[in-house]
N, C-alpha and C positions, 0 to 999 in steps of 0.2 A: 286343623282344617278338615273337614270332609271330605274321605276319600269313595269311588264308585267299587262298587267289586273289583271290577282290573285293576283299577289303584292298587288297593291294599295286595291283590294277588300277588303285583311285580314287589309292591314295597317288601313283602314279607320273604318272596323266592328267589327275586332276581339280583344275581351278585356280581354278575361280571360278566368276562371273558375268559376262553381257555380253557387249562385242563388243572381240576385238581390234584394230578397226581405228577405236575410239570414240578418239576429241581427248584424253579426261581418264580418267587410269588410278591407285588405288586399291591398293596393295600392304601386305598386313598377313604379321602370323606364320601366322595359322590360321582357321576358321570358328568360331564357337562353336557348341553347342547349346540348345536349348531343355531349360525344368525338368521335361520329363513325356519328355526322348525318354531313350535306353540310352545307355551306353558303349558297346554293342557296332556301333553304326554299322549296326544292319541296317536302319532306315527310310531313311535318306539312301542307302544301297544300292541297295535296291528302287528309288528313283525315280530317281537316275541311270541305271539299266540302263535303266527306263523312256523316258529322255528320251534315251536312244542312247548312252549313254557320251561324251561330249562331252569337251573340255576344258573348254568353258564354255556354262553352262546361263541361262535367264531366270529372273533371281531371282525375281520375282513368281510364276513359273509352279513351279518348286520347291517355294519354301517352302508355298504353297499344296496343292500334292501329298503334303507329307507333316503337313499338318495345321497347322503352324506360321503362323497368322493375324496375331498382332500386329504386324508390319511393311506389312501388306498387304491388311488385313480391312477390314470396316466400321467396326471402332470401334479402328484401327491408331494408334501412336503412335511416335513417335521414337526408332530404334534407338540403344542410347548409344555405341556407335561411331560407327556411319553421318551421327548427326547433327551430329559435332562437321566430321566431314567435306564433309556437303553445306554449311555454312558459309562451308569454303572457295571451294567450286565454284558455289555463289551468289554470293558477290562476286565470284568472278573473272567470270561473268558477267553481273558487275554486276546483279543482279537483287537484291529485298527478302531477307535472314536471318532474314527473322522464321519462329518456327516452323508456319505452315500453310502458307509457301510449300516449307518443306523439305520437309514431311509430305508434301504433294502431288507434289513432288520422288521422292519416297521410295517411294511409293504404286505412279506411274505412268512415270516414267522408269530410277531407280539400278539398275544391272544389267541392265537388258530387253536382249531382243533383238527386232528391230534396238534397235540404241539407243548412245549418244554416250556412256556409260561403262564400263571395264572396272575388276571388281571384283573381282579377287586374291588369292591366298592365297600363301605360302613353302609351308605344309604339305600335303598334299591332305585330309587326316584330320581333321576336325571334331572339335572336346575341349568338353565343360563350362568346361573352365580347360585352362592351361598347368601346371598338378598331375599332371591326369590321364595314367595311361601310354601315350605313343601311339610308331609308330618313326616318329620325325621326321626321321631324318637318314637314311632307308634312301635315297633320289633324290632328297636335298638337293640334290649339288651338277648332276644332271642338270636338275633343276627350274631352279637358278640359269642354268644356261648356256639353257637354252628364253626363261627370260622376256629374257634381255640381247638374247636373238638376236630377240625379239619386236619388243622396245624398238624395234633399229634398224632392223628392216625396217617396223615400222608407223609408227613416227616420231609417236608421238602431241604433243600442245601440252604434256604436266607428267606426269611419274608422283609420287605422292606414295608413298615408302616408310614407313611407321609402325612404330615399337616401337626401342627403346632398348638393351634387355639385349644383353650382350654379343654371345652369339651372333647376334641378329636383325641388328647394327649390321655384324659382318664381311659379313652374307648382304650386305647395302644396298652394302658398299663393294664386295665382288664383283661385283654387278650390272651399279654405276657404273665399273666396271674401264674404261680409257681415255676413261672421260669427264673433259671440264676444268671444275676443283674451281674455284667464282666465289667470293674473298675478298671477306666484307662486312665493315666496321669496323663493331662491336657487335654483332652477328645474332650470336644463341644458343639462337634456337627453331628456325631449322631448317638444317642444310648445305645447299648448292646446288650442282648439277652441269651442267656442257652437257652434251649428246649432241648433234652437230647441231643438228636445230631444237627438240631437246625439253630441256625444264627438270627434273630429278631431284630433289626436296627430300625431305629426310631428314629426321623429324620423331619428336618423342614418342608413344609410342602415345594415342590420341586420350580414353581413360580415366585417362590418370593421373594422379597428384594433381600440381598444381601450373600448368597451361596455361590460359590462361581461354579464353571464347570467342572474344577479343579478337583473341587470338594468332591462333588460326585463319582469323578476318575476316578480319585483315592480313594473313595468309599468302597468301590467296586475292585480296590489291592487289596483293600484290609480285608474283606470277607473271604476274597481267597487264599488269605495267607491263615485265615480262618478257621479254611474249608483244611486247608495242609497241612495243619499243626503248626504251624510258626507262630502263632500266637492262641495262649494256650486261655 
């Protein structure tokens, strides 16, 4: 499809949220939108120019900017992504999953800058859904080679990759390109990869049918039993 200059600008620069040099890092297909904003991506435009053009913005300060309240307002509530995720990132460290500890998680840390997580995208281009026409592959693979090269130079403690479908599964294996694949007898919720000192788990996207919370919990034991040496 045809993108305007701003299109392709955010598509080629814009990654996320956060900080890339935060310990726990977050990697999905795309952003979504909210049910009152356009397809045509002009609000999220506006305030990225606003906030400098960035590769990575403070989610809190974002979404607030373009009006989008319910991750971050007064009467905020648990993203259905983001919460299957802080899950994770609660048990790993070690702290309560109950949900007012994520919420406040949610509220006040996921994304910030400064702040200890980086929150990612594959795509730059925000969709309703993965229905919607976006060009997602126009600096796919430039985008793949930025975040690997991220990977090793920030050396975060875990990157979690998210999403299944074929095409999302090759980006993941590209990323983990010469990292060493960790064989676990039974594990089938998530692959596992070294990089140096950081842990790569490749996982189901955090909405889809079949993962409970469970999984998640445990995802977020195993990495730091990971991070401990306990499992080598």
């Amino acid at each position: 499809m045809e993108m305007d200059d701003d299109e392709r600008s955010m598509a080629r620069t814009n990654y996320g949220y956060g900080n890339w040099e935060g310990p726990y890092w977050f990697l999905g297909p795309e952003q979504g939108q909210a049910p009152g904003e356009n397809d045509d991506l002009g609000r999220r435009i506006e305030a990225w120019r606003y906030f400098g053009s960035r590769e990575l913005d403070d989610c809190r300060a974002f979404h607030l900017h373009i009006g989008e309240t319910r991750w971050h307002g007064e009467n905020a509530v648990l993203q259905p992504t983001w919460k299957k995720l802080l899950l994770t990132l609660m048990a790993y460290l070690n702290r309560p999953t109950d949900e007012g500890t994520r919420l406040n998680y949610q509220r006040s840390e996921w994304g910030r800058q400064p702040g200890a997580t980086c929150v990612i995208e594959l795509s730059g281009l925000a969709a309703h859904s993965l229905k919607v026409e976006r060009d997602r592959d126009c600096f796919r693979e430039e985008r793949i080679s930025h975040i690997r090269d991220k990977i090793r130079d920030c050396r975060p403690e875990f990157v979690i990759m998210y999403g299944r479908s074929r095409k999302h599964w090759r980006a993941w294996k590209e990323i983990a390109e010469g990292a060493e694949a960790i064989v676990e007898e039974g594990s089938s919720f998530a692959e596992f990869h070294r990089s140096g000192p950081t842990i790569l788990a490749l996982t189901p996207a955090p909405t889809s049918w079949g993962p409970t919370n469970e999984n998640w919990t445990e995802l977020g034991v195993k990495l730091r039993r990971f991070r401990d040496g306990l499992i080598k």
